[in-house]
C-alpha positions in Angstrom: 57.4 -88.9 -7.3 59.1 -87.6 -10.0 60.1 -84.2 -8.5 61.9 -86.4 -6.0 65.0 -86.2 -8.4 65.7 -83.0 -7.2 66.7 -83.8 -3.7 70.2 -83.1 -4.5 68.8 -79.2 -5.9 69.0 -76.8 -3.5 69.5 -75.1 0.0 67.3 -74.0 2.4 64.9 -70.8 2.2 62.7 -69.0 4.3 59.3 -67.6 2.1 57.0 -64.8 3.2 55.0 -66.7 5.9 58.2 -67.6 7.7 58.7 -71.2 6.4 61.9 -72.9 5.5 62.4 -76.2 3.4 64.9 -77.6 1.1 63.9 -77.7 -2.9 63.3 -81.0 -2.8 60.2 -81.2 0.1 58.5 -78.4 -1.9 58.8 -80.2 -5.1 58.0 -83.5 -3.9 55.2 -82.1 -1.5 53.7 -79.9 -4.6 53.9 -82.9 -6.9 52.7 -85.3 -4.9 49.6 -82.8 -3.7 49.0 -82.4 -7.4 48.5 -86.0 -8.3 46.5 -87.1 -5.3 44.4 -84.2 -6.6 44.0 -85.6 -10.3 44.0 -89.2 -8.7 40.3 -87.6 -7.1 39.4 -86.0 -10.3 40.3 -88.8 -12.3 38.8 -92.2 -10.0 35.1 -89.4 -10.0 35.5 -88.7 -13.5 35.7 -92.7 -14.5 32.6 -92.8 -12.1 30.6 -90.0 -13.0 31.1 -90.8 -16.8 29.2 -93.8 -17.2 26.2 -92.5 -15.1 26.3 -89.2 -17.3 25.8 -91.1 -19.9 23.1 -93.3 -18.6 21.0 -90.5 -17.0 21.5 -88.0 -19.6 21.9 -89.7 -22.6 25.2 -89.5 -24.9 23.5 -86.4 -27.1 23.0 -84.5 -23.8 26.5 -85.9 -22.5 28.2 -85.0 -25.8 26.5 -81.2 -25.9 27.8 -80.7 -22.4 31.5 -81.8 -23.4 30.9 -79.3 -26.8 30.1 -76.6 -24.6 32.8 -77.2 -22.4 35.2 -77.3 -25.1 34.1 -74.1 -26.6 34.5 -72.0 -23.6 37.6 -73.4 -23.3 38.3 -70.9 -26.4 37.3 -68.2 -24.3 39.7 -68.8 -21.7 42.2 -67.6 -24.4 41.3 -63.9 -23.4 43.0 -64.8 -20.1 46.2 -63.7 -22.5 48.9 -66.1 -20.5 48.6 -63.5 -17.5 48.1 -66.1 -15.0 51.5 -68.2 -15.7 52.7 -64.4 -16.1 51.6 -63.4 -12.5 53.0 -66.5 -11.1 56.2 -66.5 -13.3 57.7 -62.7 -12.1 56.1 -62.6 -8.2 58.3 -66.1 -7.8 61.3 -64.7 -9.7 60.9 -62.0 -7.7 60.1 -63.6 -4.4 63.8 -65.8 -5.0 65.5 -61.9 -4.8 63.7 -61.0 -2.2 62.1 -58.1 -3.8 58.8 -58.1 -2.8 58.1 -54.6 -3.2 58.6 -55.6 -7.3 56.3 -58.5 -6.4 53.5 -56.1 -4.9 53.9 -53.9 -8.7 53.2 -56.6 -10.6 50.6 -58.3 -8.6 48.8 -55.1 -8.8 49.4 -53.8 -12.2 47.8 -58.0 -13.5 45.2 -58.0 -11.0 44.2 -54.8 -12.9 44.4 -56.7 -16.7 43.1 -59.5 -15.5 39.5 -58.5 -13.8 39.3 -56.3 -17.3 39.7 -59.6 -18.9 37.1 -61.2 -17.1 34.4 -59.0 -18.0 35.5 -59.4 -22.0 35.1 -63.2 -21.2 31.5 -62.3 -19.6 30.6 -60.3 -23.0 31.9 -62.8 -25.3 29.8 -65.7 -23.9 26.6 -63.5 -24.3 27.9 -63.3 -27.6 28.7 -67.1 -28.5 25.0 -68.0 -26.9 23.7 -66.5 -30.2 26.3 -67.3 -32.3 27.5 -70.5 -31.9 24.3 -72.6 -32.3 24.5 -71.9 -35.8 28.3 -73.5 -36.5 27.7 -76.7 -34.8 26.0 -80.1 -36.0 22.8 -79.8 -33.8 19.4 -80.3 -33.8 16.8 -77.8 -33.5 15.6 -79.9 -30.2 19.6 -79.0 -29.0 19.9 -75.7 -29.4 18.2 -74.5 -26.7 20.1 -77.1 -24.1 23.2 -76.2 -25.5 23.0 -72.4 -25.2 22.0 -72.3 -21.3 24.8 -74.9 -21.0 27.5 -72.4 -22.6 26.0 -69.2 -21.0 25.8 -71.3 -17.6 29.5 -72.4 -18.4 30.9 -69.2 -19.4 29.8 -67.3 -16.6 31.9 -69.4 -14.3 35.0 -69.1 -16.4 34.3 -65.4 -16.0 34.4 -66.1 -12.7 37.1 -68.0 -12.6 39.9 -66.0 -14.4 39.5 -62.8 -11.8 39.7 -65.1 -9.1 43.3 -66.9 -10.8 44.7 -63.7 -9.2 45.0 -65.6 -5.4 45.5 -68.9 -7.4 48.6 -67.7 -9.1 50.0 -66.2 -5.5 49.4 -69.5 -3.9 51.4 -70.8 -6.9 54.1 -68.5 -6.7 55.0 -69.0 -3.0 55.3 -72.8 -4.3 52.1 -73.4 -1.4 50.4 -75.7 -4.4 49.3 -78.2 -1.5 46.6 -76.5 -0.6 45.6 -75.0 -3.3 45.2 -78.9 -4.3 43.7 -79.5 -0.9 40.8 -77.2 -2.0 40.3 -78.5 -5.3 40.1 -82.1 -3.9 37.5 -81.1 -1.4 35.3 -79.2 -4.6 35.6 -82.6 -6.6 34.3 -84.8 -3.3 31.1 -82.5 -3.4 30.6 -82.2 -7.1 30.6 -86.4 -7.0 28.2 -86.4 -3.8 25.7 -83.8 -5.9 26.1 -85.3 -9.3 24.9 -88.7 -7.6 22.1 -87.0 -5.9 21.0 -85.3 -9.0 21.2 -87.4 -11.6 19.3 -90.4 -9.2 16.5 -87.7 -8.5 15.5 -87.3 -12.0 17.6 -83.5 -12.3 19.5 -83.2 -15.7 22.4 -81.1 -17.2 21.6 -77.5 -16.0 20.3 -78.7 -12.6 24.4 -79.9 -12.3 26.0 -76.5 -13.8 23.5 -74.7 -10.8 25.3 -76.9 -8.2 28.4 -76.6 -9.7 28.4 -72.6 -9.4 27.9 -72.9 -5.7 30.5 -75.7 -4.8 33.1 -72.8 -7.1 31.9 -70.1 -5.0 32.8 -72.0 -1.6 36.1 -72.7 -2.8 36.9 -69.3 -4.2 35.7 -68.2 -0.8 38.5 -70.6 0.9 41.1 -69.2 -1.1 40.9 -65.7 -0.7 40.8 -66.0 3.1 44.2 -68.5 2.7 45.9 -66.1 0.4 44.6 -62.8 3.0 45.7 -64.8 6.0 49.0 -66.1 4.6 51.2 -63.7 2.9 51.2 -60.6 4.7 53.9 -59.3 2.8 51.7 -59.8 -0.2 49.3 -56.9 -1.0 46.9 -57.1 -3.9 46.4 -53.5 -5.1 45.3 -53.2 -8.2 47.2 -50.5 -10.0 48.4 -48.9 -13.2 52.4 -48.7 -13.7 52.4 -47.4 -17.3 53.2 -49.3 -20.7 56.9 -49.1 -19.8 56.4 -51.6 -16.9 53.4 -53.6 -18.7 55.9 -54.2 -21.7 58.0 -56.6 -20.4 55.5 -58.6 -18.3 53.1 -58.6 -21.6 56.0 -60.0 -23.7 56.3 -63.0 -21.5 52.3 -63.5 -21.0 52.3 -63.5 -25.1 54.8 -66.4 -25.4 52.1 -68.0 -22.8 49.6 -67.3 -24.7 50.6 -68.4 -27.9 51.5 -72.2 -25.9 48.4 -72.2 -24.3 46.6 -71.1 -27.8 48.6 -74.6 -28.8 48.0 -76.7 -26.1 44.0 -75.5 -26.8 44.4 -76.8 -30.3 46.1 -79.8 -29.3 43.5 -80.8 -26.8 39.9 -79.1 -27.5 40.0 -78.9 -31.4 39.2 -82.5 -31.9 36.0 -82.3 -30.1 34.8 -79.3 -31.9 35.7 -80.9 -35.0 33.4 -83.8 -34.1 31.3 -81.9 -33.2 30.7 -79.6 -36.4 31.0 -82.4 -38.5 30.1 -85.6 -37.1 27.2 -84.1 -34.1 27.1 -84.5 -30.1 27.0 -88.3 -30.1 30.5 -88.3 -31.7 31.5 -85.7 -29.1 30.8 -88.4 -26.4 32.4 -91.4 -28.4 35.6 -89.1 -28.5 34.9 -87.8 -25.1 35.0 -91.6 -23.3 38.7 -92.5 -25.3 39.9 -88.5 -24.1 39.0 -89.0 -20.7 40.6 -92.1 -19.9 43.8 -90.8 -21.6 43.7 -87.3 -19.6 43.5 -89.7 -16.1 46.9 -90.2 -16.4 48.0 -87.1 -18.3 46.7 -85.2 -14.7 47.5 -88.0 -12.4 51.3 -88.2 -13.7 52.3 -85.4 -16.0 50.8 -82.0 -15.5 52.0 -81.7 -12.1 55.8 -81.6 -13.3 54.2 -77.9 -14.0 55.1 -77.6 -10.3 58.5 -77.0 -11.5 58.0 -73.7 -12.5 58.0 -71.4 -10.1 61.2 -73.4 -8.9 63.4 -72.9 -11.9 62.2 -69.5 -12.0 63.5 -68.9 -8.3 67.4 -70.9 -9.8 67.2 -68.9 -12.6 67.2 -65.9 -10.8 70.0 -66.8 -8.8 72.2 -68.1 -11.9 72.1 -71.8 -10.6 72.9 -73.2 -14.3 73.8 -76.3 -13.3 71.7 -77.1 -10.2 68.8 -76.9 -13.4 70.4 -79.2 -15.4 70.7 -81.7 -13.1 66.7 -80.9 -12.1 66.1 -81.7 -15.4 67.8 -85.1 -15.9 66.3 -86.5 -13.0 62.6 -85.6 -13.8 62.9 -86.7 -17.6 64.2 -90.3 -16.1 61.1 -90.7 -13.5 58.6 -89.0 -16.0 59.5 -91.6 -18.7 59.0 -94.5 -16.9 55.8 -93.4 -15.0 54.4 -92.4 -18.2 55.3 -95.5 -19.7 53.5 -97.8 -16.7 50.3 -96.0 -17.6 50.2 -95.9 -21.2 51.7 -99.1 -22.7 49.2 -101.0 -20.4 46.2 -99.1 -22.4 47.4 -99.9 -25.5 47.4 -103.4 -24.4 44.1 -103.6 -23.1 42.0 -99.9 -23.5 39.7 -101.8 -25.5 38.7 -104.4 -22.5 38.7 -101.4 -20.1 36.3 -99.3 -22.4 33.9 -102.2 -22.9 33.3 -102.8 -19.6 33.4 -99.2 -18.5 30.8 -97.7 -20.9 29.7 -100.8 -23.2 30.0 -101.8 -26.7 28.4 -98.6 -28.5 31.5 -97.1 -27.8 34.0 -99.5 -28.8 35.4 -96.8 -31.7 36.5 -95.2 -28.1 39.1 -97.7 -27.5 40.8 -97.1 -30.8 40.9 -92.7 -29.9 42.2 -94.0 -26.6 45.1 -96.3 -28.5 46.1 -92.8 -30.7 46.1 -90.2 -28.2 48.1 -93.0 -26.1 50.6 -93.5 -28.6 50.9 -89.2 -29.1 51.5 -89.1 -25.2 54.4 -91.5 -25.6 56.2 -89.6 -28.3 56.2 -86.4 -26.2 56.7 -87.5 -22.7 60.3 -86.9 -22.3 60.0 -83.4 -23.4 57.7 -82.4 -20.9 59.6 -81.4 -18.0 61.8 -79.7 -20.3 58.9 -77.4 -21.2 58.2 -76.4 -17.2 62.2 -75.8 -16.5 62.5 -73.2 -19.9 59.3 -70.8 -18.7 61.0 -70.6 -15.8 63.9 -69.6 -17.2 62.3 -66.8 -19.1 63.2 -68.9 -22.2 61.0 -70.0 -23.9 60.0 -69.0 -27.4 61.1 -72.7 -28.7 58.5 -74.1 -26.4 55.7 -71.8 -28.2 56.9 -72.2 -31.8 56.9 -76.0 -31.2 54.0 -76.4 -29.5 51.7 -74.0 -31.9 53.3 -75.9 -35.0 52.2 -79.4 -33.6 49.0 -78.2 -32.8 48.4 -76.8 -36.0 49.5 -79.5 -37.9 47.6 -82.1 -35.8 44.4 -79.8 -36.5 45.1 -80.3 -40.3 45.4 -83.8 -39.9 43.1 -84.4 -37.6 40.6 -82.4 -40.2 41.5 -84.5 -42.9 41.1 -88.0 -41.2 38.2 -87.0 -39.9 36.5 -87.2 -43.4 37.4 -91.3 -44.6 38.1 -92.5 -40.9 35.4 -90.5 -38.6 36.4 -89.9 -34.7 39.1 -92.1 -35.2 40.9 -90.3 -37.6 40.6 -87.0 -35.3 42.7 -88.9 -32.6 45.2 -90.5 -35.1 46.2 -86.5 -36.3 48.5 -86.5 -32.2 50.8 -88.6 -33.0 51.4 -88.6 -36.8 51.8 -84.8 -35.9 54.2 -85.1 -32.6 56.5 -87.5 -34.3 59.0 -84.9 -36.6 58.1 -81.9 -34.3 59.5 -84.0 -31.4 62.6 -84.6 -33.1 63.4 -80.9 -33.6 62.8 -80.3 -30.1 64.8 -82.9 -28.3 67.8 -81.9 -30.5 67.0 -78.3 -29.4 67.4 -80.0 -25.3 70.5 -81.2 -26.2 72.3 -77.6 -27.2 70.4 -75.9 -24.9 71.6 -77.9 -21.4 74.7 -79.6 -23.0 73.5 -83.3 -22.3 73.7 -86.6 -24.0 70.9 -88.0 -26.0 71.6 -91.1 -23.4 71.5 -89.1 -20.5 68.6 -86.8 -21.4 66.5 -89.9 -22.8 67.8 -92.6 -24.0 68.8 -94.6 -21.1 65.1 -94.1 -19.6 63.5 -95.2 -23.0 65.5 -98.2 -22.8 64.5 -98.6 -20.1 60.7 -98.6 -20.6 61.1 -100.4 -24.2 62.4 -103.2 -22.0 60.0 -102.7 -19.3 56.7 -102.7 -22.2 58.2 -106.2 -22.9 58.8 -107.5 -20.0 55.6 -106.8 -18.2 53.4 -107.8 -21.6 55.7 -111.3 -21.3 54.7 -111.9 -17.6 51.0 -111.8 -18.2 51.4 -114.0 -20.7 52.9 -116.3 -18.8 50.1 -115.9 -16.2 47.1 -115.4 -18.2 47.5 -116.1 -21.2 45.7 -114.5 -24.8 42.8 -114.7 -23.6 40.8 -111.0 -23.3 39.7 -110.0 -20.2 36.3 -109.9 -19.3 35.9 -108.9 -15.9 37.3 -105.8 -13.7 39.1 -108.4 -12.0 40.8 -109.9 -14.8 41.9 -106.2 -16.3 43.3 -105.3 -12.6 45.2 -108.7 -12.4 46.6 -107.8 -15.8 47.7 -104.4 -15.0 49.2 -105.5 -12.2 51.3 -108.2 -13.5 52.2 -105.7 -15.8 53.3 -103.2 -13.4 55.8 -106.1 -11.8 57.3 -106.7 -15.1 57.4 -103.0 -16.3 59.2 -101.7 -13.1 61.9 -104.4 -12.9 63.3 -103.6 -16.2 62.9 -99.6 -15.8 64.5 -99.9 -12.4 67.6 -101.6 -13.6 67.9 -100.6 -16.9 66.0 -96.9 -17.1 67.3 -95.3 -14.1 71.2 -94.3 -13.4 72.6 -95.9 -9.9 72.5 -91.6 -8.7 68.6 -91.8 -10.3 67.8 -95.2 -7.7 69.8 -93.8 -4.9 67.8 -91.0 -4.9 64.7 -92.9 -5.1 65.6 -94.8 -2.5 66.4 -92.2 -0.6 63.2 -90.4 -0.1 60.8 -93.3 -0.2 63.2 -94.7 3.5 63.4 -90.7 4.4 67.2 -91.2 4.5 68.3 -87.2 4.6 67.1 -85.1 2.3 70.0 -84.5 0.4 71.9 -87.5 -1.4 75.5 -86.7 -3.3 75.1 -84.8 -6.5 75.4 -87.0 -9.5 77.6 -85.6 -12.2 76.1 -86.4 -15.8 77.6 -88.2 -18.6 79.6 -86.3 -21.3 77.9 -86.0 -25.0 
């Protein structure tokens, strides 16, 4: 919904399989593919997660999460060459150079099935190594090593086949891409039921897991092969003089996603070097519930890439300004609906989700909710400036809140356990935040009220309203039944969108709304911004 704003954004083109669209119906079609795909992965994750911990027990549950998070590491060797690949093919897809396309397909192919097989080594490696860093038992040790070989193989695996995922990505075709990975998520529910009921534990899942991957990396190859015939992936060598430029962008990526790993996967190591597996899974039951609507609502703005990249290219300055207001408006008050509500009641939803042992999860829920909060309306800010090849202030900012949220997070960790982990995101997001929405403000010459304020008014308003109207209908009372939480968070919802429809979004914000949810053309008058 929230790349709906740019219905105003652009003309018609035609891609390499003949297509032709408007901006908008690839940006609303990618987003919209992208959250239905973490709406999938989300509802299975809040299913799966209880039985996980039921049928393998919350040390088995939290070594599997540990492992997880420590391959995530390994990803690192990917060196940002994936964003890379997708970045400079859709650049130059928006030219119509496709014969630059084909060079740098071909010369990152190369780098990044070399990569791979560094990512195969280095789990061999970490098997051995690794064991003797983390808080586990002798009994664990064993468990945990096939886990992380098991789990490293297929991130091996993975990073030589982001080669057709990033092409997909680059002809701005994300819908099926999503398609596939909704199918993959069906089947890993269907065998994780089947499994865990039959008595099979955590290795019996990563064995079914490697053969669902393989199906779908299967699917994509043929897609990509079939699709893009102007597209060929031969994997060459162009020299240093060519690698230097695309390297340059691809370490600016990999210094963010270096961050972003930080911000998101250090906690759980930290838990689980100092605190042991079980306090992995207490962290893991608040993180997961927050990362439902992180997936569902915010990291498909990511879509926006390969779109500003294409503008960009063409010099459409204010075409991405415009693009920009529109998504920080929606993004705010979607983020907003989801959030506020689980700091109001996280603590009846993770009761009745998982029980009362994890009732410390509820509070790392209420931290990384509040962290989300302070950042959102600098997200889609983040997607626009890799596209526009500038980006250096995204890196600095993210790797300095990550790293100060690490220290933090450290130091809590010690007096306040895994609740002082979560409470380092937004004690560490709050002055880092402030730097970089004065940074928005140069950069696309917009007012603090266009650029935020008027949507934060709108969702201050909106918290208040909906918290008042299920007061009026139900009262202080907890709730202690699903149906009592979804009769909250709907009455919520009613309250929360009147006052961020009337008071968040501009009158051009709601007519394009309007617009696309009665299909009413495709391109409403451009909407001129406010002065600073």
């Amino acid at each position: 919904m929230t790349t709906t704003m740019a219905t105003a954004l652009g003309p018609e083109r035609t891609d390499t399989a003949g297509r032709q669209d408007g901006v908008a119906g690839r940006i609303a079609r990618n987003m919209l593919s992208r959250s239905a795909r973490q709406v999938v992965n989300g509802v299975v994750g809040f299913v799966l997660v209880p039985l996980f911990v039921r049928h393998l027990g919350a040390a088995a549950y939290g070594i599997w999460v540990l492992a997880q998070s420590m391959v995530q590491y390994l990803n690192m060797l990917e060196l940002g060459l994936t964003t890379t690949l997708t970045r400079h093919v859709a650049a130059a897809r928006g030219t119509g150079d496709y014969g630059e396309a084909n060079r740098v397909l071909g010369q990152l192919s190369l780098i990044l099935w070399g990569l791979a097989g560094l990512v195969a080594a280095a789990t061999v490696g970490g098997v051995f190594v690794l064991p003797g860093c983390l808080a586990l038992a002798p009994a664990q040790v064993s468990l945990f090593q096939a886990a992380f070989l098991m789990i490293g193989t297929q991130a091996a695996m993975g990073l030589g086949m982001k080669v057709w995922d990033s092409l997909i990505a680059a002809e701005e075709d994300y819908h099926v891409l999503n398609g596939v990975y909704i199918v993959g998520t069906v089947a890993r529910f269907g065998y994780s039921v089947v499994l865990l009921r039959s008595g099979h534990g955590l290795l019996s899942l990563l064995g079914a897991q490697f053969a669902v991957l393989g199906a779908m990396w299967v699917a994509v190859v043929w897609f990509v092969h079939r699709r893009y015939p102007r597209l060929r992936l031969r994997p060459a060598w162009y020299g240093w003089s060519e690698a230097k430029s695309l390297l340059t962008f691809s370490t600016a990526v990999l210094l963010g996603q270096a961050g972003g790993l930080l911000a998101t996967e250090t906690d759980k190591v930290i838990a689980g070097a100092v605190l042991g597996p079980v306090a992995v899974a207490v962290y893991q039951v608040g993180y997961r519930l927050y990362s439902v609507a992180v997936d569902t609502l915010a990291s498909p703005i990511n879509v926006l890439l390969p779109t500003a990249a294409g503008m960009a290219a063409r010099g459409e300055q204010d075409r991405l300004r415009r693009l920009l207001s529109h998504c920080n408006a929606v993004m705010v008050g979607l983020l907003g609906a989801a959030y506020v509500p689980l700091l109001l009641y996280g603590g009846a939803i993770v009761h009745l989700w998982v029980g009362p042992r994890f009732a410390a999860s509820a509070r790392v829920l209420a931290y990384l909710s509040a962290g989300v909060l302070v950042t959102v309306h600098n997200w889609p800010m983040s997607a626009v400036l890799w596209g526009m090849s500038d980006y250096w202030v995204v890196v600095w900012i993210t790797v300095a809140c990550a790293v100060l949220k690490v220290v933090l997070s450290a130091v809590l960790c010690v007096r306040h356990g895994v609740v002082g982990i979560a409470a380092g995101m937004p004690l560490a997001a709050v002055p880092l935040q402030v730097v970089y929405t004065a940074y928005a403000l140069r950069r696309f010459h917009i007012g603090l009220w266009a650029y935020a304020g008027r949507a934060w008014l709108g969702a201050a308003a909106g918290g208040f309203g909906g918290w008042c109207l299920v007061q009026v209908l139900c009262g202080r009372e907890t709730p202690d039944s699903w149906a009592g939480v979804c009769f909250r968070l709907g009455a919520f919802q009613v309250g929360y969108w009147a006052c961020m429809w009337l008071l968040g979004f501009s009158a051009a914000t709601r007519q394009h709304l309007v617009a696309i949810v009665l299909r009413k053309g495709s391109r409403p008058a451009k909407a001129e911004l406010p002065a600073r």
